[in-house]
TORSE-329416 format. One record per residue: residue number from 1; residue in one letter; x negated, y, z negated of N, C-alpha, C in turn. Coordinates in Angstrom, 2 decimals, m for minus. Last residue first. Example, Ala and Ser with C-alpha at 12.3 -4.5 7.8 and 13.67 -1.06 7.14 Angstrom:
BEGIN
2, s, m12.85, m2.25, m7.08, m13.67, m1.06, m7.14, m12.90, 0.03, m7.87
1, a, m13.19, m5.69, m7.80, m12.30, m4.50, m7.80, m13.20, m3.30, m7.80
***
This chain:
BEGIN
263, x, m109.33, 89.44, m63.01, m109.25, 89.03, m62.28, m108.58, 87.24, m62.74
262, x, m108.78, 92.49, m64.99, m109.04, 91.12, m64.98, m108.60, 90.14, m64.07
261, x, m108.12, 95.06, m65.22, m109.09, 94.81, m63.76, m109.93, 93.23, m64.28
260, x, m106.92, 95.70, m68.32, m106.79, 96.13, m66.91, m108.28, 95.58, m66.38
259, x, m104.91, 94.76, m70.93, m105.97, 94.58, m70.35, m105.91, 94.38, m68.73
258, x, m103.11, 95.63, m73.64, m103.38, 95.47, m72.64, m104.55, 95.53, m71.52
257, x, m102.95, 94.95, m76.41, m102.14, 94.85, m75.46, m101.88, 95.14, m74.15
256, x, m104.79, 94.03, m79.15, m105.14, 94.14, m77.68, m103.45, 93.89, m77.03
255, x, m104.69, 93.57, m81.68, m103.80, 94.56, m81.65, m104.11, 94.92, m79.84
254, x, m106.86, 91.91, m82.37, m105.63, 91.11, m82.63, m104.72, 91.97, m82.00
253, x, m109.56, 91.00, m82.30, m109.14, 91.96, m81.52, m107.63, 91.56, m80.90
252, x, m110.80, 87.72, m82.41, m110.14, 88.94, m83.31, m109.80, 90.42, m83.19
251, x, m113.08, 88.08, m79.67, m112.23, 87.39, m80.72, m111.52, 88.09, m82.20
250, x, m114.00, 89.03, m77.71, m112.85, 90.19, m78.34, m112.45, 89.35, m78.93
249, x, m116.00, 87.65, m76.32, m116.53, 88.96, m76.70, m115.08, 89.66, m77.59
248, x, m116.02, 84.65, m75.60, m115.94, 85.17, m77.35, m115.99, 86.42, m77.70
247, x, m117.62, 85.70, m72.94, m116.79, 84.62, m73.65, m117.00, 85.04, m75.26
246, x, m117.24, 87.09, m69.52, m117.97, 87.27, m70.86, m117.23, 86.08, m71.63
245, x, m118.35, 88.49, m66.90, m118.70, 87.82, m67.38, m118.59, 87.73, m68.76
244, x, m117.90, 91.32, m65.22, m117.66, 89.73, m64.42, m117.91, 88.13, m65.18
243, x, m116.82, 93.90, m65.53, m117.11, 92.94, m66.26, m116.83, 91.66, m65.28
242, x, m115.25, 96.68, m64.12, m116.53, 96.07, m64.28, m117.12, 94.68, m64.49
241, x, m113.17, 96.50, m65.55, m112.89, 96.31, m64.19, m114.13, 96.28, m63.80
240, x, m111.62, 95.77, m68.10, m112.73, 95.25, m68.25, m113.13, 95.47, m66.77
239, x, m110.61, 97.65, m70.62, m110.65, 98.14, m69.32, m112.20, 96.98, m69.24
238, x, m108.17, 97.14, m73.09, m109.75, 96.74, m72.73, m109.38, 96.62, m71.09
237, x, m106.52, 98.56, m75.71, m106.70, 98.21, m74.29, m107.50, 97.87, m74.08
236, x, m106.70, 98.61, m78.48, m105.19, 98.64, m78.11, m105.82, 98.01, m76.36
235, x, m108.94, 98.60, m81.28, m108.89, 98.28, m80.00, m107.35, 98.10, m79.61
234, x, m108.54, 97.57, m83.72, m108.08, 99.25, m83.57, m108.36, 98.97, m81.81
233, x, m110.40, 95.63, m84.79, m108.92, 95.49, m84.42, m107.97, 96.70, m83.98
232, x, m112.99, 94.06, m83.80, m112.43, 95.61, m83.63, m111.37, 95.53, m83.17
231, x, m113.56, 91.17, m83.49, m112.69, 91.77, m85.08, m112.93, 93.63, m84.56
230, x, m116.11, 91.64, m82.04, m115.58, 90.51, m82.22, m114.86, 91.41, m83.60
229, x, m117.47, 92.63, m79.34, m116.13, 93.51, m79.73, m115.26, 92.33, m81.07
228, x, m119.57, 90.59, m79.00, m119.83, 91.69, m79.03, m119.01, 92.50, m79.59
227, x, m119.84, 87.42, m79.37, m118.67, 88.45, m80.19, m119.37, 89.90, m80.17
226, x, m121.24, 86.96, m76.38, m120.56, 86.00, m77.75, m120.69, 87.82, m78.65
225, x, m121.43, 89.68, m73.89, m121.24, 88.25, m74.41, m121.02, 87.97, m75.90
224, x, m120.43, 90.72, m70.59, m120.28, 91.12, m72.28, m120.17, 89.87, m73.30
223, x, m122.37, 91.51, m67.94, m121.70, 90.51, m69.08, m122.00, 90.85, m70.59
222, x, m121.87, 93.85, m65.28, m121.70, 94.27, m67.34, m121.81, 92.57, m67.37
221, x, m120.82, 94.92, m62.92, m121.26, 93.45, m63.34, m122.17, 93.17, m64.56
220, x, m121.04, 97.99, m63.41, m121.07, 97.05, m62.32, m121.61, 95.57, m62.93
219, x, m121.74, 99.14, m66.52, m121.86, 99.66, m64.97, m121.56, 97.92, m64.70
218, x, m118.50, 100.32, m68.45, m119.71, 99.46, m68.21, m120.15, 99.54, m66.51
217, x, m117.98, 102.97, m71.10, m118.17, 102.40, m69.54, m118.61, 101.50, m69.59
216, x, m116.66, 101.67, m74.32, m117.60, 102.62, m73.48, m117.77, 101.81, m71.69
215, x, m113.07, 100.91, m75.27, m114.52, 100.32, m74.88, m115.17, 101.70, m74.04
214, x, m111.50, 102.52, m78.56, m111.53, 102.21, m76.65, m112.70, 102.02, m77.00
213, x, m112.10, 102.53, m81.33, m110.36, 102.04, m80.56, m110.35, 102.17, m78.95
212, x, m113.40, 101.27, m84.15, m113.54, 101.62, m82.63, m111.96, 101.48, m81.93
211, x, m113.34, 100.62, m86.50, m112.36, 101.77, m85.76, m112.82, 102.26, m85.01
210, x, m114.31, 98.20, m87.26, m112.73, 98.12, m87.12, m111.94, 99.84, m86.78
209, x, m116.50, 96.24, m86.11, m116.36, 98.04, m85.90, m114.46, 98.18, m86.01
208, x, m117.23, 93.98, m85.92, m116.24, 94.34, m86.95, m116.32, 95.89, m87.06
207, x, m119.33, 94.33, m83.63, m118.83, 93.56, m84.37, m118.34, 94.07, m85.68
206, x, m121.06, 95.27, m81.71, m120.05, 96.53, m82.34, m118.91, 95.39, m83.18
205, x, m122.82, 93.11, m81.04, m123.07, 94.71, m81.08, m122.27, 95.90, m81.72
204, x, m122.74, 90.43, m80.78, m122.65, 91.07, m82.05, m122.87, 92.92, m82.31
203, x, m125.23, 90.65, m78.65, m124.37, 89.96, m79.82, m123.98, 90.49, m80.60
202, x, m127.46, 91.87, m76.81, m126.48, 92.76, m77.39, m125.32, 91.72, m77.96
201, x, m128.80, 90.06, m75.15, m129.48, 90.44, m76.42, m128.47, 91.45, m77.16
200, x, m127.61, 89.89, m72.58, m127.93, 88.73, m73.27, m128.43, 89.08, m74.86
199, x, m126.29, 93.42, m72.68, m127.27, 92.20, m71.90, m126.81, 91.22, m73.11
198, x, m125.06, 96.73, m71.98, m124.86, 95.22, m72.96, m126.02, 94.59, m72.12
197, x, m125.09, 99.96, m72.33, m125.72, 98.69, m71.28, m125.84, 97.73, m72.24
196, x, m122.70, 102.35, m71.41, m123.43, 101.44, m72.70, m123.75, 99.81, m71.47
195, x, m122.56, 105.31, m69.70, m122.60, 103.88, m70.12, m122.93, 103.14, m70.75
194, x, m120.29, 108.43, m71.45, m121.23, 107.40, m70.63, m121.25, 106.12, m70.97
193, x, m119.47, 109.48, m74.10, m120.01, 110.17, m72.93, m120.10, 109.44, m71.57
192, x, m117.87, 107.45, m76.62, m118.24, 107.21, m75.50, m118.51, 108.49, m74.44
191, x, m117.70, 107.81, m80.27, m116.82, 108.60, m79.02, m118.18, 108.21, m77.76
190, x, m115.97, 106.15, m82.80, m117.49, 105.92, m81.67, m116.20, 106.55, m80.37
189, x, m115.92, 106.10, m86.22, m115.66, 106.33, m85.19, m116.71, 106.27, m84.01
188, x, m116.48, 103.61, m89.13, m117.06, 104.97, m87.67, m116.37, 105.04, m86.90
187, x, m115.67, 101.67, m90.72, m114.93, 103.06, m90.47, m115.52, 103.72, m89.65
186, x, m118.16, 99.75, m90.21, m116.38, 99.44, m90.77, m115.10, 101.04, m90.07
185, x, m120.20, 98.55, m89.16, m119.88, 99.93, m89.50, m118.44, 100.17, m89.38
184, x, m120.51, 95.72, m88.56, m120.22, 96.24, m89.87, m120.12, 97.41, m90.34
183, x, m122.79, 96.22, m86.33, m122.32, 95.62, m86.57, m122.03, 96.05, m88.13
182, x, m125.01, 97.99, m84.24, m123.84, 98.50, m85.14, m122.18, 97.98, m85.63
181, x, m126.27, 96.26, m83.66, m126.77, 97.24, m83.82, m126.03, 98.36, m84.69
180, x, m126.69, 93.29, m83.02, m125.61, 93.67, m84.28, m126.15, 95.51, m84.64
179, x, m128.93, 93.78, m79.69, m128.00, 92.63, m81.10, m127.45, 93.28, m82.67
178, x, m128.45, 96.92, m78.61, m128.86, 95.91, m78.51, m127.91, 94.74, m80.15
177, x, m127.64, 98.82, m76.11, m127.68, 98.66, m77.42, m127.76, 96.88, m77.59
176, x, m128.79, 101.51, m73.96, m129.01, 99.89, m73.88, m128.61, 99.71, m75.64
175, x, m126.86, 104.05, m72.14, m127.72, 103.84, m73.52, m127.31, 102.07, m73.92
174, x, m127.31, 106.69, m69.92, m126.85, 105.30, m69.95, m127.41, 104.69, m71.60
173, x, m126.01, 109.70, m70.24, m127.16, 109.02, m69.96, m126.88, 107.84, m70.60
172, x, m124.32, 110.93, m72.24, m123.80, 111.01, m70.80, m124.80, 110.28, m69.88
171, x, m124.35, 110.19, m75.54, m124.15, 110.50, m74.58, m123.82, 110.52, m73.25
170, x, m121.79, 109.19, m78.59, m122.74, 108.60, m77.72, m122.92, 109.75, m76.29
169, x, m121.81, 109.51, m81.59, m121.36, 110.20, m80.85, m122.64, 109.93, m79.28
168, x, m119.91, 107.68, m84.62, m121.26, 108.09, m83.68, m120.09, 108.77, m82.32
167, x, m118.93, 109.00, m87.62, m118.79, 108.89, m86.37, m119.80, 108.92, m85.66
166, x, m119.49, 108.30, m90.53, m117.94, 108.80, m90.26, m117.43, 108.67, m88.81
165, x, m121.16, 105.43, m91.51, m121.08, 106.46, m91.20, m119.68, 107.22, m90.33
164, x, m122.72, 102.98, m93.64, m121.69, 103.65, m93.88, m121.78, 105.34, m92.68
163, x, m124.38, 100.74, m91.58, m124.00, 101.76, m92.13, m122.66, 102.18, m92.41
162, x, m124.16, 97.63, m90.71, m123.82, 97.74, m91.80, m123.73, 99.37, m92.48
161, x, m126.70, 98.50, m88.75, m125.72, 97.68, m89.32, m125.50, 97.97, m90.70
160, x, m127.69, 100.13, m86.81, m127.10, 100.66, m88.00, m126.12, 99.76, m88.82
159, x, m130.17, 98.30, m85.66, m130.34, 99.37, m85.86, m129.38, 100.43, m87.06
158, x, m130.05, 95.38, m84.99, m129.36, 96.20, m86.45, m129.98, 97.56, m86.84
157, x, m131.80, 96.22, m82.39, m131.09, 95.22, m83.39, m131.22, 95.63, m84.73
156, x, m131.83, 100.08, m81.23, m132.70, 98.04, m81.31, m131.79, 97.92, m82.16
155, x, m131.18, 101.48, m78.31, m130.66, 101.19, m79.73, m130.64, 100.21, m80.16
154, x, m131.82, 104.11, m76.25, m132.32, 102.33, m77.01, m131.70, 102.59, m78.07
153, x, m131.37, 106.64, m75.51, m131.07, 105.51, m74.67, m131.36, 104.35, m74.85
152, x, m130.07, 110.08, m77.26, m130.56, 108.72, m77.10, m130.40, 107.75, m75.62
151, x, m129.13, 112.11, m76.89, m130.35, 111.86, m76.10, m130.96, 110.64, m76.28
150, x, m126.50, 112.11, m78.57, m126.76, 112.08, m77.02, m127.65, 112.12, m76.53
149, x, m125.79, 110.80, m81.31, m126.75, 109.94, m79.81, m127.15, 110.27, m78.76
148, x, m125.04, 111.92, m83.72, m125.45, 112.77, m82.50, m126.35, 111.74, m81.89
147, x, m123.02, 111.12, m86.33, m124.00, 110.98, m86.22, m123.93, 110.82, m84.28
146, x, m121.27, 113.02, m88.58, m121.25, 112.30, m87.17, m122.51, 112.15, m86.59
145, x, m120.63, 112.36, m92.29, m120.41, 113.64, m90.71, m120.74, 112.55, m89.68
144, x, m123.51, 110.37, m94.45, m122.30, 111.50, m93.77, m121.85, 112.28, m92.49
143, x, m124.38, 107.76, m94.63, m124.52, 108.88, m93.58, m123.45, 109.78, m93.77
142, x, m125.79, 104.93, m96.23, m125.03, 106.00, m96.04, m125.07, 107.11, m95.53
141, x, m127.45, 102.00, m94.43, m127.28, 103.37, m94.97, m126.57, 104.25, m94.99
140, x, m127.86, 99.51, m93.34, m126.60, 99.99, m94.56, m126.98, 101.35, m95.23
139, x, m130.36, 100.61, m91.43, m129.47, 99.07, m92.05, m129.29, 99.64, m93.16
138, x, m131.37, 102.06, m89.68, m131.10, 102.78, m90.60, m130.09, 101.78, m91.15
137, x, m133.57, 100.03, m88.12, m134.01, 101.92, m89.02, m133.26, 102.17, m89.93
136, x, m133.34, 97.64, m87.39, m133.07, 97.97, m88.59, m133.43, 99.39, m89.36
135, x, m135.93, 98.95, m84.56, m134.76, 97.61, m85.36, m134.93, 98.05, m86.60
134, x, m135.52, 102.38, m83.08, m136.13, 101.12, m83.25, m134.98, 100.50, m84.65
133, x, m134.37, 104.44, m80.89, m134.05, 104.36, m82.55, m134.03, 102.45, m82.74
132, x, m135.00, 106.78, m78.63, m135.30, 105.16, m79.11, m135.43, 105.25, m80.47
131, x, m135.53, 109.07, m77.92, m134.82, 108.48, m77.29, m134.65, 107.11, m77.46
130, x, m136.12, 112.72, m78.96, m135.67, 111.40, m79.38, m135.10, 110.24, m78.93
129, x, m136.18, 115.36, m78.17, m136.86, 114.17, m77.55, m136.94, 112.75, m77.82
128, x, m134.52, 116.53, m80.12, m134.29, 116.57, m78.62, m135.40, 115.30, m77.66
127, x, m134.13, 114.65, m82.93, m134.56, 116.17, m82.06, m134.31, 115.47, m80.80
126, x, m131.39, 113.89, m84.88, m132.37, 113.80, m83.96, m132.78, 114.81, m83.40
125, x, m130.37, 114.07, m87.68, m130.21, 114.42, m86.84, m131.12, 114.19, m86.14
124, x, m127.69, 113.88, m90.57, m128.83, 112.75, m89.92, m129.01, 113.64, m88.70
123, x, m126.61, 114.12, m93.95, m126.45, 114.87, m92.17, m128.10, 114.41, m91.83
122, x, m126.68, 113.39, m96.10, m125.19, 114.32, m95.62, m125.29, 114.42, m94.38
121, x, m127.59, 110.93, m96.97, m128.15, 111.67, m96.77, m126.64, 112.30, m96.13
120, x, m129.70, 107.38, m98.21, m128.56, 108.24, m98.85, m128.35, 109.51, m98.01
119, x, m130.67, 104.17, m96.75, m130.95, 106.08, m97.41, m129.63, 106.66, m97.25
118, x, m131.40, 101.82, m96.21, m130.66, 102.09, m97.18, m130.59, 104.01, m97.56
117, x, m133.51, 102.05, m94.02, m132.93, 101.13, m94.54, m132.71, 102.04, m96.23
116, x, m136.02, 103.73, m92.40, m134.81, 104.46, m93.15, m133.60, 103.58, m94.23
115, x, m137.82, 101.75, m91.22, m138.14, 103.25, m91.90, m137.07, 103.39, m92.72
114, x, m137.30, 99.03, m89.91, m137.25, 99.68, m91.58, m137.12, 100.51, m92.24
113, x, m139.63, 98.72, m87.35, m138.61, 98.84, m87.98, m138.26, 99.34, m89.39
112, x, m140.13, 100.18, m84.60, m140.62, 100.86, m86.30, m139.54, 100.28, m87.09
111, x, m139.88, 99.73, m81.91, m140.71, 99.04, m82.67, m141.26, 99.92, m84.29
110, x, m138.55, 103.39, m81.89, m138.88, 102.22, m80.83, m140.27, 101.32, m81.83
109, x, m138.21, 106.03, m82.50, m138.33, 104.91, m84.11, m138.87, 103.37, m82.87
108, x, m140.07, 108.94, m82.32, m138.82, 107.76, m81.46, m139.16, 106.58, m82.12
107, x, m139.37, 111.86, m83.72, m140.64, 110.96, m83.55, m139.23, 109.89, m83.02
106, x, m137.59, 113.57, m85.44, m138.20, 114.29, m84.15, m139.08, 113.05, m83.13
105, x, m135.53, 113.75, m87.48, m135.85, 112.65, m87.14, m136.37, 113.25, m85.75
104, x, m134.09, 115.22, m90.81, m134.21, 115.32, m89.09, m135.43, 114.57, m88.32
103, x, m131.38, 114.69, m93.16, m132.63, 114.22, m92.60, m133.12, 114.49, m91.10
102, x, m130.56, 115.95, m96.08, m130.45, 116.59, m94.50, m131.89, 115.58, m94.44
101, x, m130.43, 115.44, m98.52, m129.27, 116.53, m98.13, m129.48, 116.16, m96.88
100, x, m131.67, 112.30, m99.57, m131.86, 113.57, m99.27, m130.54, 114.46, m99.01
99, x, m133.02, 109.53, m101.09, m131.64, 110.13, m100.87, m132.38, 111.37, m100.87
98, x, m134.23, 105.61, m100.32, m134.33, 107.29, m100.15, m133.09, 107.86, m100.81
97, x, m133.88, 103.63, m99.68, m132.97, 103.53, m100.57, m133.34, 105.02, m101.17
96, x, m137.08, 103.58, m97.89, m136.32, 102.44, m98.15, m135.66, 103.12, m99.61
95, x, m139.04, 104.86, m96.38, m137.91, 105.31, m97.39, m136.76, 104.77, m97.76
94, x, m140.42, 103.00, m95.73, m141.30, 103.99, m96.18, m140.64, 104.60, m96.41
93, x, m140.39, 100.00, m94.63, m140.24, 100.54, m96.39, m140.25, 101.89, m96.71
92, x, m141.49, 98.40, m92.69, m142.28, 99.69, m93.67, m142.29, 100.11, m94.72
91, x, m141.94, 94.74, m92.30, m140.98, 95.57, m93.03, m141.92, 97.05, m93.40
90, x, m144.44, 92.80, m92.03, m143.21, 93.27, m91.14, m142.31, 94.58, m91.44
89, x, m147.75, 93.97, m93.12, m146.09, 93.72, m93.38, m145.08, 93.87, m92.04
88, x, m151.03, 93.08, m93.51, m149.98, 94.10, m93.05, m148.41, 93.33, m93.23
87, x, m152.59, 93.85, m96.79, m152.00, 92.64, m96.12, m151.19, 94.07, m95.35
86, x, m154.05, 95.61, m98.71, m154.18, 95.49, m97.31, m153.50, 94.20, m96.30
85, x, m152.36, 95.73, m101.00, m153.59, 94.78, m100.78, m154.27, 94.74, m99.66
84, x, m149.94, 97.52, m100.31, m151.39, 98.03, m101.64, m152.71, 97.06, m101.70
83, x, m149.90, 96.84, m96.95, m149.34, 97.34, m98.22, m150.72, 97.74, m99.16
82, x, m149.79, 98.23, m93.69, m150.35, 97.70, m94.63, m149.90, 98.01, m96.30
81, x, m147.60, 99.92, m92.27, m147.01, 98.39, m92.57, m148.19, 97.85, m93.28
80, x, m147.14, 103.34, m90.96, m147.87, 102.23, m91.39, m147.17, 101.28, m92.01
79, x, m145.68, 105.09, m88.80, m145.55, 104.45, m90.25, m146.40, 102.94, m90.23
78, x, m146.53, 108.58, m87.63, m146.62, 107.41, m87.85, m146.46, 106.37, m89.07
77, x, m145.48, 111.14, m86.01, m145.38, 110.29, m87.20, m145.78, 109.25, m87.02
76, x, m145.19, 113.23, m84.24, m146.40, 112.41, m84.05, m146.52, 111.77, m84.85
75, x, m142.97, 114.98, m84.40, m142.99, 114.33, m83.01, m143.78, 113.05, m83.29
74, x, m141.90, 115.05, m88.71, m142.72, 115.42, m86.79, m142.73, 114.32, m85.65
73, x, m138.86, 114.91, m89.94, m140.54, 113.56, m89.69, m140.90, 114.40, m88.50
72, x, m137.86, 116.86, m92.85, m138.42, 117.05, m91.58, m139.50, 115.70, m90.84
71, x, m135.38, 116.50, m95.42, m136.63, 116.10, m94.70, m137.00, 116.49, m93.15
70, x, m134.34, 119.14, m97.11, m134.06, 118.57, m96.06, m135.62, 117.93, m95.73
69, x, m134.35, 119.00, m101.20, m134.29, 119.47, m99.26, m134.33, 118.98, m98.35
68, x, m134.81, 116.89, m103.21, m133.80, 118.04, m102.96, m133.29, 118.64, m101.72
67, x, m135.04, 114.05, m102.88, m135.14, 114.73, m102.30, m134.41, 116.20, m102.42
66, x, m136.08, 110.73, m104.81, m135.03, 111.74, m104.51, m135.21, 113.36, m104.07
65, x, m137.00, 107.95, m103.35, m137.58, 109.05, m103.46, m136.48, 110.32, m103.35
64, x, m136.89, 105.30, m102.54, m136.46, 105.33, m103.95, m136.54, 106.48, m104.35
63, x, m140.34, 105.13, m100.96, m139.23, 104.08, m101.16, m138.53, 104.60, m102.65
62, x, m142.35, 106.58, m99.73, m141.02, 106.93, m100.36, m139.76, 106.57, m100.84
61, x, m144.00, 104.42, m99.00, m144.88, 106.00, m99.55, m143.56, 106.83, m100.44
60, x, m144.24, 102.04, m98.17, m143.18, 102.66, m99.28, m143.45, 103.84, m100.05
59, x, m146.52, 102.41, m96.28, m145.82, 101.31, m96.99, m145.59, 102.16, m98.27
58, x, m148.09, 106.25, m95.61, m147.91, 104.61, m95.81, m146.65, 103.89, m96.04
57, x, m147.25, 107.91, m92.92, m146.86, 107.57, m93.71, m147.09, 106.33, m94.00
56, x, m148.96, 110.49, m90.90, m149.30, 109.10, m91.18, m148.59, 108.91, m92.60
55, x, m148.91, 113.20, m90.77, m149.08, 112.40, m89.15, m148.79, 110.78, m89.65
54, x, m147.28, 115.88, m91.93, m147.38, 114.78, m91.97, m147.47, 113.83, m90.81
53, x, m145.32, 118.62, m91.50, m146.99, 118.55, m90.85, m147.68, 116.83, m91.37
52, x, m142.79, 117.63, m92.86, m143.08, 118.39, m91.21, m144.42, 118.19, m90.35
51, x, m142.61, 117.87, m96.05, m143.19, 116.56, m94.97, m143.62, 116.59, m93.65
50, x, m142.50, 119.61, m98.30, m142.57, 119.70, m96.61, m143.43, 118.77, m96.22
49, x, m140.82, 120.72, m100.72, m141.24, 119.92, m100.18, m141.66, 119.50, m98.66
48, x, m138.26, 122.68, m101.93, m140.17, 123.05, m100.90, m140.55, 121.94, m100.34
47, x, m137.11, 121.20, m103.47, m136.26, 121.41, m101.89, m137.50, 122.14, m101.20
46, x, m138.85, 118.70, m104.80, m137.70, 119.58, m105.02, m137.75, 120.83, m103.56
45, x, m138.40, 115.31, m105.77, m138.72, 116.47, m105.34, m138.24, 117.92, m105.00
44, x, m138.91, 112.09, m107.76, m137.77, 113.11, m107.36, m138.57, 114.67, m106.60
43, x, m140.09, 108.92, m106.77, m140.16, 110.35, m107.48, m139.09, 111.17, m107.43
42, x, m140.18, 106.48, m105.69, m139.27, 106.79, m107.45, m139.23, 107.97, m107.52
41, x, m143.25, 106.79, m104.56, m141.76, 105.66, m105.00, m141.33, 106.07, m106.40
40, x, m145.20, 108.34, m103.50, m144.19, 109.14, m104.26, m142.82, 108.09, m104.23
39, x, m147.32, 106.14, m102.92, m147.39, 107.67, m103.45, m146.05, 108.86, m104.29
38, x, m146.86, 104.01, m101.62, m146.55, 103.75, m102.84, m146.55, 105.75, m103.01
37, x, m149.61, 104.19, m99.71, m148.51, 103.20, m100.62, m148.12, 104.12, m101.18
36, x, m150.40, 108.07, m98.76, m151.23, 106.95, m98.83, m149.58, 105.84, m99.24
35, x, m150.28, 110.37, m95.86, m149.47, 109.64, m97.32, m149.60, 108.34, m97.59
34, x, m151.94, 112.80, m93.97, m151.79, 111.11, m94.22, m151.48, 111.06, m95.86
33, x, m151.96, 115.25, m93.99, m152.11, 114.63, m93.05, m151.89, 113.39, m93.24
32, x, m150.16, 117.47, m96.46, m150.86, 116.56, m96.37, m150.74, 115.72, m95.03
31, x, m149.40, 120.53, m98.56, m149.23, 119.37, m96.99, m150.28, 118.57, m96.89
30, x, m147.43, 121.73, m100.93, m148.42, 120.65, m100.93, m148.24, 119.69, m99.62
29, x, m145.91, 122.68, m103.59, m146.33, 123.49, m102.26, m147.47, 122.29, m102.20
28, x, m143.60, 122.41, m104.75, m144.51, 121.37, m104.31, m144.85, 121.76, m103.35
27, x, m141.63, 123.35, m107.70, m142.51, 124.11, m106.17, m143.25, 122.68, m106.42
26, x, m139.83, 122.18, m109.81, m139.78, 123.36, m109.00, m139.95, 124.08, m108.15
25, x, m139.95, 119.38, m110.94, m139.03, 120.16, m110.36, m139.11, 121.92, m110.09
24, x, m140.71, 116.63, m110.20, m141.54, 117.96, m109.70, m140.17, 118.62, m109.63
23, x, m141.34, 113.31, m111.89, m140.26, 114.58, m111.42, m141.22, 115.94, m111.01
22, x, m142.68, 110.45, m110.58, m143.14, 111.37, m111.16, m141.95, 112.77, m110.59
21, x, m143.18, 107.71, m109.70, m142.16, 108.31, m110.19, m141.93, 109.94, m111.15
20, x, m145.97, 108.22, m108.25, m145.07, 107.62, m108.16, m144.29, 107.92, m109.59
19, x, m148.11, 109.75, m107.13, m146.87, 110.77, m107.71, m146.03, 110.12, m107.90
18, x, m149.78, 107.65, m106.17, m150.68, 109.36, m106.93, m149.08, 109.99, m107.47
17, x, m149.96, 105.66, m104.83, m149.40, 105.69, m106.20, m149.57, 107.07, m106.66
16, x, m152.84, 106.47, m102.95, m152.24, 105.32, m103.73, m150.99, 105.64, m104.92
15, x, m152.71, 109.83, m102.15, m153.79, 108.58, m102.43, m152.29, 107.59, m103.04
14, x, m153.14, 111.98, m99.19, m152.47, 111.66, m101.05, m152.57, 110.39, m100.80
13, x, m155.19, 113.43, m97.31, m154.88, 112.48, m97.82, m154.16, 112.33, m99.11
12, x, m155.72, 116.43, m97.16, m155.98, 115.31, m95.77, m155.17, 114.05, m96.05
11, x, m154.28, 119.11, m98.28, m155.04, 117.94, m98.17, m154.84, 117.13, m97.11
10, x, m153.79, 121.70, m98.10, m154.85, 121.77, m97.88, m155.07, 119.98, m97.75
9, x, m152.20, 122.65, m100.84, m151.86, 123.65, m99.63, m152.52, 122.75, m97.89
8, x, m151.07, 122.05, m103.63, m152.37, 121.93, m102.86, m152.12, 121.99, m101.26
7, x, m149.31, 122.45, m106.38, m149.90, 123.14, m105.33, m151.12, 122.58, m104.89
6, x, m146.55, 122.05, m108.64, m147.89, 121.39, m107.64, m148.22, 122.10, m106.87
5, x, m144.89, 122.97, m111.30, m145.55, 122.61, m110.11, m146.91, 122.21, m109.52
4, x, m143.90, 120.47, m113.19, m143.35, 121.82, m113.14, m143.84, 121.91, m111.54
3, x, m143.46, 117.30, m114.01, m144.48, 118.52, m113.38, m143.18, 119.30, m112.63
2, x, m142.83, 114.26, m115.96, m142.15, 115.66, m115.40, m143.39, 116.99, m114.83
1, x, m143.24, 110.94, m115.35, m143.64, 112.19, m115.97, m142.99, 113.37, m115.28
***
């Protein structure tokens, strides 16, 4: 259905399904403390929209939800995983295949997985206290411009696999990335500040990153293991003078010509 506008300035709660696919195109003056399922899947909104003061997002409260304006998630977000039956869920969903202009991300995704999987958006940004971007947040989502790590220091499993994005931009504070985190991000660029901390759980970490073209620091006795750098064929050198340990990590890393502090 189509609504002109909405106004409720004032609520505690939007309920079940209450705006699902429903167009609002003009004013949605309307804050709310807790966003019940389902509430606005499918909808379209229009650039008032203010999510900012929102503490509690249900299961797929926005799954599919077209956005005129920029989303805002506060410090104190939370995403719920019970669905419309009360069963709880692995998966949130809660803007699963989204599309906005501008997304800004203030709350630390650590153990959230899902939130963002598949979203559409020109410009991704973290706030300043942001230091953990939990599993599969933003799996194959399109990103425009360069996406800003520097206060990051976790980066869970398949955190951006498979995104479409132009460039990450890592900081000067050590940052742990973990299994296929940013496996299949075909075209990103990745500019290194600092150290990237591999372990036993980082596989597959920058796997088929085919435009990565230098490795990030490693501290002191780094093992870099099964196909972490596996097919980043833009790779020319690998400074391994750290590394005391690794196997299968540069298989297909066809254009390697030279490699310094291998013992």
């Amino acid at each position: 259905s189509k609504i002109n506008t909405i106004s409720f300035p004032h609520l505690k709660l939007i309920g079940k399904n209450a705006f699902q696919y429903c167009q609002i195109d003009t004013s949605f003056a309307v804050t709310a403390d807790e966003i019940d399922v389902y509430a606005f899947y499918g909808a379209k909104l229009p650039a008032d929209a203010d999510l900012s003061k929102t503490n509690k997002f249900g299961f797929r409260s926005f799954t599919e939800t077209i956005f005129e304006g920029e989303v805002v998630i506060n410090a104190n977000a939370e995403f719920l995983s019970v669905d419309e039956w009360g069963d709880e869920r692995f998966w949130k969903d809660t803007f699963w295949k989204s599309k906005m202009p501008s997304l800004v991300v203030n709350c630390n995704l650590f153990l959230e997985p899902d939130i963002f999987r598949e979203i559409t958006t020109d410009q991704l940004i973290f706030g300043p206290n942001v230091t953990c971007i939990g599993e599969y947040s933003f799996t194959n989502s399109s990103i425009n411009g360069i996406v800003d790590l520097t206060n990051i220091t976790y980066i869970g499993e398949c955190a951006f696999d498979g995104a479409d994005v132009e460039k990450f931009v890592f900081g000067s504070n050590p940052t742990t990335v973990k299994y296929r985190a940013f496996r299949d991000c075909t075209d990103a660029e990745f500019e290194f500040n600092g150290y990237v901390n591999l372990d036993m759980d980082s596989k597959e970490a920058f796997a088929n990153c085919q435009n990565l073209k230098e490795l990030p620091s490693f501290k002191p006795n780094t093992e870099i293991t099964d196909g972490v750098f596996v097919n980043c064929t833009s790779l020319q050198e690998l400074d391994l003078t750290n590394v005391y340990a690794f196997s299968r990590a540069f298989v297909g890393c066809v254009n390697v010509e030279r490699i310094v502090g291998l013992d």
